[in-house]
N, C-alpha and C positions, 0 to 999 in steps of 0.2 A: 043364743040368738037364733030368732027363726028365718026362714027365708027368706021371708017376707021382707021382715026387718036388713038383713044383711044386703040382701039386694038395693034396698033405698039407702044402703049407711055406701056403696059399691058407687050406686050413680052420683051422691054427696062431691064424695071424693073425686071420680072424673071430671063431673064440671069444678071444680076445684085447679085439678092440674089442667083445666080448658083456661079456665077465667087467669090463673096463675102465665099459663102460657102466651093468651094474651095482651097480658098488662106486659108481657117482655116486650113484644113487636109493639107494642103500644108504645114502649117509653122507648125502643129502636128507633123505632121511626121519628119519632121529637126527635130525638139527639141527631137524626141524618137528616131530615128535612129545618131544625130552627137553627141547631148550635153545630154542627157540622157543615154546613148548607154551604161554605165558602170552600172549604177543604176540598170536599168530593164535587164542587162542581168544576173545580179547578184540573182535578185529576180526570174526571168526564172529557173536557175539553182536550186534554193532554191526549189522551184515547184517540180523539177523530181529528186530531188536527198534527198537521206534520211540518217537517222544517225542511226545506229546501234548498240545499245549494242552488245557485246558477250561475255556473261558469261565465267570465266575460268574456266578450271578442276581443281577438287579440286584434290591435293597430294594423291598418294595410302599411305596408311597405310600396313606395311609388318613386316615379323619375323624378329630373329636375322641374320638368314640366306637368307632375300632378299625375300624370299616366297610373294607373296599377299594375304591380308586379306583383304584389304578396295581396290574397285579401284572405275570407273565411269563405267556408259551408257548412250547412247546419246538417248533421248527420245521425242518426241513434242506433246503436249496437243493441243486443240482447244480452245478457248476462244472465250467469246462473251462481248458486250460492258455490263457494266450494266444497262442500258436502255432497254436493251431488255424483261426485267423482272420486271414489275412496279406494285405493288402495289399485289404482288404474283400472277401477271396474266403473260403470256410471249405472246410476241408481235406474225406478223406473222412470222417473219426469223426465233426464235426461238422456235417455234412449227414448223414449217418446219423441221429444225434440228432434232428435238425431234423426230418427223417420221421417217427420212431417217435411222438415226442411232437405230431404235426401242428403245428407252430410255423411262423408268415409268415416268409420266409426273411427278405424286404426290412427287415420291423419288426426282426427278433430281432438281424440283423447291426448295425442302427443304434443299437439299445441296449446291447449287446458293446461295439461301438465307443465309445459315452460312457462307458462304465466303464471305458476304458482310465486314462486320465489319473490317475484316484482310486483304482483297484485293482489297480494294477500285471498281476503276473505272472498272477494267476488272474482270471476273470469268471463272473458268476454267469448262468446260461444258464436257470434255472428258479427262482425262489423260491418258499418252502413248497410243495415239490413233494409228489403224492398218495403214496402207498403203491404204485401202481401202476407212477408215475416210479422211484421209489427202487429198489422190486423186479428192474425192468428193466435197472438200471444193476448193482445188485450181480451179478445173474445173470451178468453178461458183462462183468463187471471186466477181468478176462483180455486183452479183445479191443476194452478203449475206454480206451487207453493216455491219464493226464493227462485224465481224468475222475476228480470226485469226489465224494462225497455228504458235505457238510460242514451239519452241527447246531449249533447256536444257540439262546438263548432270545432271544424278540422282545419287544419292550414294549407288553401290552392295556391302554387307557384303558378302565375298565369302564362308565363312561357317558357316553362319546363326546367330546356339546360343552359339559357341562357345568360342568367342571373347566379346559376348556382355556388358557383363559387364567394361571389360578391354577398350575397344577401346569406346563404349557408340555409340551414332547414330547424325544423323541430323534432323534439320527439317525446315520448312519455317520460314523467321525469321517476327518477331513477329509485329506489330504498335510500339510500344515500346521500343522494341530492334533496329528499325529504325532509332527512336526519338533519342536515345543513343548511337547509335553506334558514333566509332572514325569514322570521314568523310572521311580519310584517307584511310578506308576500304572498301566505294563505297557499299557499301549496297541497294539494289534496291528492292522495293517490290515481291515476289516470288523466292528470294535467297536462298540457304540455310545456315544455320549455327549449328556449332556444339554445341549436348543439353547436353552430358552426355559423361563422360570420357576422354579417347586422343582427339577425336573430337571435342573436348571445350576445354581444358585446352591448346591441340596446332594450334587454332584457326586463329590465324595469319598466323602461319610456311602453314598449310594446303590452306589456301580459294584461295592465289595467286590474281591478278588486272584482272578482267574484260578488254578487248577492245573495241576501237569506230572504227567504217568504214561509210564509205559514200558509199550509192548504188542507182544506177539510174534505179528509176522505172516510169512504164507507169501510165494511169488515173485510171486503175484498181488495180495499188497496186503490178504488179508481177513487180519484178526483172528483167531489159533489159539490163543494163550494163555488158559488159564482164569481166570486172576485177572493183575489191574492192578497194578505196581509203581509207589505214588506217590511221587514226586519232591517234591512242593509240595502240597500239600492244596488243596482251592477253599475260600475264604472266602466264603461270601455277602455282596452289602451288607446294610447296615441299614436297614429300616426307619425310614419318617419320618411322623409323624401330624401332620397341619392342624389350624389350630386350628375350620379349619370344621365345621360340624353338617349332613353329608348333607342330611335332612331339610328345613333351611331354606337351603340353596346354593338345592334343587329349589322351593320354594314361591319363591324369588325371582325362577329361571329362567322358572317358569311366568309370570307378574303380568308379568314384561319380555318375553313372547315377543309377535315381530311387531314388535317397536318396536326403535325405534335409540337403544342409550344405557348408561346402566350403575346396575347399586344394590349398595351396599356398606354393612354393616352390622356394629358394633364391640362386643363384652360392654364393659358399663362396670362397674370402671374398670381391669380389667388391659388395655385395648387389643386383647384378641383379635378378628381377624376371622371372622364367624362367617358370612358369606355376603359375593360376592364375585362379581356376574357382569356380563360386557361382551356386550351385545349389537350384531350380532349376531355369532355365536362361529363352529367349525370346527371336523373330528373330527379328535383326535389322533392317531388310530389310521392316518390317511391319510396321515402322516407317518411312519410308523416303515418302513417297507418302501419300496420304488419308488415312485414316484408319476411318473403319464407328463408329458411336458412338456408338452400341451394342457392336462391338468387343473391343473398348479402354474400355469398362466398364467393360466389361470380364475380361480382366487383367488387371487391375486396383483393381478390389474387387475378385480377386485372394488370398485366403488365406494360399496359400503357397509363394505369393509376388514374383515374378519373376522378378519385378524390382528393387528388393532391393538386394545393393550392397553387400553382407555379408563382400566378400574380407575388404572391410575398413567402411561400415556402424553399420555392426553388431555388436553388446559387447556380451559377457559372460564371467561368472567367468571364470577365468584359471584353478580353481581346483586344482589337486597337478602338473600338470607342475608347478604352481609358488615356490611349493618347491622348486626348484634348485634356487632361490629368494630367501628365507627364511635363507636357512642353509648360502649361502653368505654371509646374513647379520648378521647372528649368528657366521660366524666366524670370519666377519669383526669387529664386537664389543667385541667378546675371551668371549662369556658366554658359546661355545660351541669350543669343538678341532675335526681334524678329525676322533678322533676315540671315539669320546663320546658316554657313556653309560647311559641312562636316564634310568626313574622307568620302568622296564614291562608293556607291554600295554596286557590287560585283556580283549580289545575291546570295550573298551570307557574308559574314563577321568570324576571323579567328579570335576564339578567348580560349587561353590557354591551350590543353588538345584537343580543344571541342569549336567545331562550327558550326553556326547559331545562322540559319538560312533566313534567306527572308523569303516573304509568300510568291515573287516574284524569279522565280527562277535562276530569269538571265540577267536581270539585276536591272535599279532604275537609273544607275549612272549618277550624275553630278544634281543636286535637288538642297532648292535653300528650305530652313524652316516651313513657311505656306508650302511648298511644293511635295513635304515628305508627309507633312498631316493630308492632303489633300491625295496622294498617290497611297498615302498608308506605306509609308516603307518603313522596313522592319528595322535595317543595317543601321537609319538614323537615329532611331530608337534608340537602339542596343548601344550606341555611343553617349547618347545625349543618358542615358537610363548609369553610364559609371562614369558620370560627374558628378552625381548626384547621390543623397545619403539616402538611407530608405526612412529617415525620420522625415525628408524633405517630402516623397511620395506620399506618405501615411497623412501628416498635416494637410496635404492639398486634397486628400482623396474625402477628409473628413468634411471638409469645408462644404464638399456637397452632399454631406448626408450619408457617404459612402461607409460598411461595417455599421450601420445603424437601423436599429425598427424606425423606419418611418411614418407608419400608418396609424399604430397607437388602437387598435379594436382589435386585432387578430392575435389569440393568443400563441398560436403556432409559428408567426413569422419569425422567419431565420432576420440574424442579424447582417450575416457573410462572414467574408475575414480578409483583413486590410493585415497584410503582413509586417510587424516591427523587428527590431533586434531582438527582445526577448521572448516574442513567439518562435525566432527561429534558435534560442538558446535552449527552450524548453522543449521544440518537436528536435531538433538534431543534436541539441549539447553543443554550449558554452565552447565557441571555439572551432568547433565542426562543420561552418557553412564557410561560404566564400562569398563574393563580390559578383561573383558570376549570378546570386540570385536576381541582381538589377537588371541583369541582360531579361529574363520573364519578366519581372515586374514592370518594367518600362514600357512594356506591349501590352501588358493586360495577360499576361498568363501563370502559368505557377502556380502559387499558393493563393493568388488573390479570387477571393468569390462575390458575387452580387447577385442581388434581386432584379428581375424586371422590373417594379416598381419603383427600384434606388435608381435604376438605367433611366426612368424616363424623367425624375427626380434630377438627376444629372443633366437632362437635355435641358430644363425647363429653366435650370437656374444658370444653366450655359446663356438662355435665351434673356435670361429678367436678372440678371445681378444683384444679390440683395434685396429681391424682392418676394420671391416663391417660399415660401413655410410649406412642412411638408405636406405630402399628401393627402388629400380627406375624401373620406366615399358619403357621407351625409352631410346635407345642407345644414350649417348651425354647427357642426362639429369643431373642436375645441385643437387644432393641430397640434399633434405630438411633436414636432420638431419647427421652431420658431422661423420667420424668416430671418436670417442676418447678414450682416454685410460680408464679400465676402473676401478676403485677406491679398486681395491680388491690385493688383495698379492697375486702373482703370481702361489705360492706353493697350494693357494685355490682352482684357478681357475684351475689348473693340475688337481687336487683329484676331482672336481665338475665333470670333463669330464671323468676319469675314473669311475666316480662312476655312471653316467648315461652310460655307458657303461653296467656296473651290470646290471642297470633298462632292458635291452633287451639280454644280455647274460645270466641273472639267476634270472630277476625277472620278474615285470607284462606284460615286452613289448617284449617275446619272438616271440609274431605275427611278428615281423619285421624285425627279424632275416633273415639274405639272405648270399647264401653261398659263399665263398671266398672275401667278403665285412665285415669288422668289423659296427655294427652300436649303437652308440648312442644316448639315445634318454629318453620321460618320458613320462608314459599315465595320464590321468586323467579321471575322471566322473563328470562333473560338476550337481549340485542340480539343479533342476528347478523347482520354486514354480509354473508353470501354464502345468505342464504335464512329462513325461518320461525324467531321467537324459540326460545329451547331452556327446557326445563321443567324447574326444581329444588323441591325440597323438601330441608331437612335436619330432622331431630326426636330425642329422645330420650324415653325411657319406664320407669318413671312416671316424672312430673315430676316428685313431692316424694320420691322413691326412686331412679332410676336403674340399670338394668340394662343398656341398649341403647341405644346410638346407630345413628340410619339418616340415608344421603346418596341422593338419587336424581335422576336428570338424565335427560332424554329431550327427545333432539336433534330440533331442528323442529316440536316438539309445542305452541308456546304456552305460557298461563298455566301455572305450576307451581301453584298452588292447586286448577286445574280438571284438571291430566293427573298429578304427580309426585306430589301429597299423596296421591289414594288408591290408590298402590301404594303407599305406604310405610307408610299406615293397613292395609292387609290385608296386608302381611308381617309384621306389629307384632301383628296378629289370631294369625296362624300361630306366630310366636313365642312368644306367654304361652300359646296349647294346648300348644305345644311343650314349653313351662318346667312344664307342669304345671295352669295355673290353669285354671277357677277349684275343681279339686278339693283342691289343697294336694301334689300330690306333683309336686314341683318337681325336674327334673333341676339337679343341682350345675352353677355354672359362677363361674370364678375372681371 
């Protein structure tokens, strides 16, 4: 073959593998534009269109009156992949970062790194970053690969430490709590959940369903689409109103500031809580976001405990408030009548070789029934207290609630301890106590413990017989403890409430006396074996009416008739301007 010839047999052959190689994309192309055309346009779309979470608002939390105490803010963090930071070095985007926004390299890397374990693949490198952060970062999406500007609503306590015990806070919910959670509730890494208080116990009612939307974005990641395709709409949560009264939280907060202890106070007779504060408190708002680890150790080994609940975790003896217990149960078993005359108290009691003082020094001398509940003598007690069984004490104490959770949302509330025979068989051994432990229990000390919450529980159902169910902090809330009637003869329960009447018209608890208001009520001094007696008052008002019961303890402080009665006499002030008096335009209350 000549040249000639081979050359033209050369070109043959190319357009050959030309024409061959076209008939490929030829018949490509059919199969992607006729018979594939559903397939890949489907996967196209998958490409530029994305799926989105959006978190829902969680529920405000508000007074009885509709006021807000809890609501939201809209805020966006930056986040970066976890890759960016390997081996405690960060790559170059995030040192970039780290410049632009002036950020300590040493701090920023060390807190990346504890948020590895709780936030997996993403960490948060800015939260509620400024306008000036955000702008930066969209600007050059492009070129800060695994960066992102992620929104949120945060949780505001609108006045700080005022609520904080009551309502409790949020926080990011936890690996664990993830693993656990109902699925139902859609829990996604960086959500939050409620840790402490209303915020956890109405957890459901609050958090509401997250939405899904479809958005069409470019290669770089921004948003091109005009309008949203929703998948799942956002459900807001609900709203949850206190049974509290803004107004009188704040006049009680004020009256307890400075001091260590709590006052709690109940509408009589539906049980609502109408103020509620432990001092001293902590802003909630300090919890919902980062908080550095110097600061959570700060209040955490706080030795005035700001996180501790007093309203329902704290116990102390009752002291003589439980006398209005006592003589109950002395007259519910008739070893005492209302007008019994026991021995003269001298200012203490021999039992055995011990003498059992009473708070009274020089002693109160000759005092019937009304006159030892109303003077608080001890000596009466201590008599009337070894007639009596401690099954008779334990029945009467229960009747009001007392050794019980009454509140029914707080998972940490203590119950107390209402001392029996068999508790004191299993703390000392079968056989190893005496009778002498009547002489404390008759007074309110020893082994007996209570909540503030059971104290003011106790006033309310002193005030409303068989009427008061216990406690509740939300409107609509389901009372953990029923009202019922309550085991004593009627004619007793009259004389108990005129005779704490006595207690603040002619005996220890004239601090709480307030004018054109009748008030009854009982102080006490509880013992404390690790420092200065604690200061109680409980009262109710009016006396021959009832509206309110108040409990008030103030730790370290002494007498409760000289430090606990007049704050509970000038929150009881606050309360009837509140309710309206003495003009007659009375706010409604159940």
């Amino acid at each position: 073959m000549d040249f000639r010839q081979a050359r033209i047999f050369r070109g043959r052959i190319f357009r050959l593998i030309a024409l061959l190689l076209f008939g490929i994309l030829l018949v490509n192309l059919l199969v992607l534009t006729v018979f594939q055309h559903e397939y890949y346009s489907d996967r196209a779309l998958e490409n530029r269109q994305v799926r989105f979470r959006v978190p829902a608002p969680r529920g405000r939390i508000t007074d009885r009156a509709g006021v807000p105490l809890a609501d939201n803010t809209f805020h966006s963090d930056i986040t970066v992949a976890a890759s960016h930071l390997r081996d405690g070095e960060p790559d170059s985007v995030l040192a970039q970062l780290m410049r632009w926004f002036d950020l300590p390299e040493a701090e920023t890397i060390a807190g990346l790194e504890q948020q590895r374990p709780r936030r997996g693949g993403r960490l948060v490198l800015v939260r509620g970053a400024d306008l000036g952060k955000l702008t930066a970062v969209e600007e050059r999406r492009s070129s800060l690969p695994g960066v992102q500007v992620e929104s949120r609503w945060r949780r505001r306590y609108l006045h700080g430490e005022l609520m904080a015990h009551v309502i409790g806070y949020t926080g990011e919910v936890s690996p664990d709590e993830l693993r656990d959670a109902d699925p139902d509730l859609d829990y996604r890494q960086g959500d939050s959940i409620g840790r402490q208080g209303v915020e956890a116990a109405f957890e459901t009612r609050l958090r509401g369903r997250s939405g899904v939307k479809l958005e069409e974005i470019n290669a770089t990641g921004r948003i091109v689409g005009r309008e949203s395709v929703w998948l799942r709409p956002v459900v807001p949560g609900r709203d949850v109103a206190l049974t509290l009264a803004l107004p009188l939280q704040t006049a009680m907060d004020s009256l307890m500031d400075g001091r260590r202890g709590c006052g709690v106070a109940l509408a009589v007779p539906s049980g609502e809580v109408l103020a509620a504060v432990s001092k001293p408190s902590f802003d909630a708002n300090l919890l919902t976001a980062a908080i550095s680890p110097q600061r959570w150790q700060e209040l955490r080994d706080d030795p005035a405990k700001p996180f501790f609940n007093r309203i329902v975790q704290a116990t102390y003896p009752p002291a003589s408030l439980y006398k209005a217990v006592t003589s109950l149960a002395g007259l519910r078993r008739g070893v005492v009548d209302t007008s019994s005359v026991l021995e003269p108290c001298p200012g203490g009691y021999q039992f055995g070789n011990r003498w059992f003082r009473c708070w009274k020094r020089d002693g109160h001398g000759v005092l019937d029934h009304a006159g030892a509940l109303a003077h608080s003598c001890d000596v009466f007690y201590y008599q009337l207290g070894l007639r009596l069984e401690l099954a008779d004490l334990e029945s009467a104490a229960r009747a009001f609630g007392l050794g019980e959770r009454v509140a029914g949302i707080y998972p940490g509330e203590a119950r107390g301890n209402i001392p029996t025979d068999e508790w004191y068989d299993r703390r000392l051994g079968s056989g190893q106590w005496t009778r002498g432990v009547m002489l404390n229990n008759a007074i309110g000390q020893g082994e007996i413990l209570t909540t503030p919450l059971q104290m003011a529980l106790l006033a309310a159902r002193l005030a409303a017989p068989g009427e008061v169910p216990g406690p509740t902090f939300v409107l609509g809330q389901q009372p953990a403890v029923p009202a019922e009637e309550l085991p004593f003869d009627p004619a007793h329960l009259d004389w108990i409430r005129r005779a704490l009447r006595q207690v603040v018209d002619a005996g220890t608890g004239g601090a709480a006396r307030l004018a054109g208001v009748s008030v009854a009520g009982k102080t006490g001094t509880a013992e404390n074996p690790h420092g200065e007696d604690h200061a109680w008052f409980m009262c109710f008002a009016p006396a021959e009416d009832p509206e309110v019961a108040v409990a008030v303890i103030l730790e370290n402080a002494g007498h409760g008739g000289a430090e606990a009665a007049p704050i509970a006499g000038a929150w009881l002030n606050e309360f009837f301007r509140w309710r309206g008096r003495p003009d007659g335009a009375e706010r409604s209350l159940p």
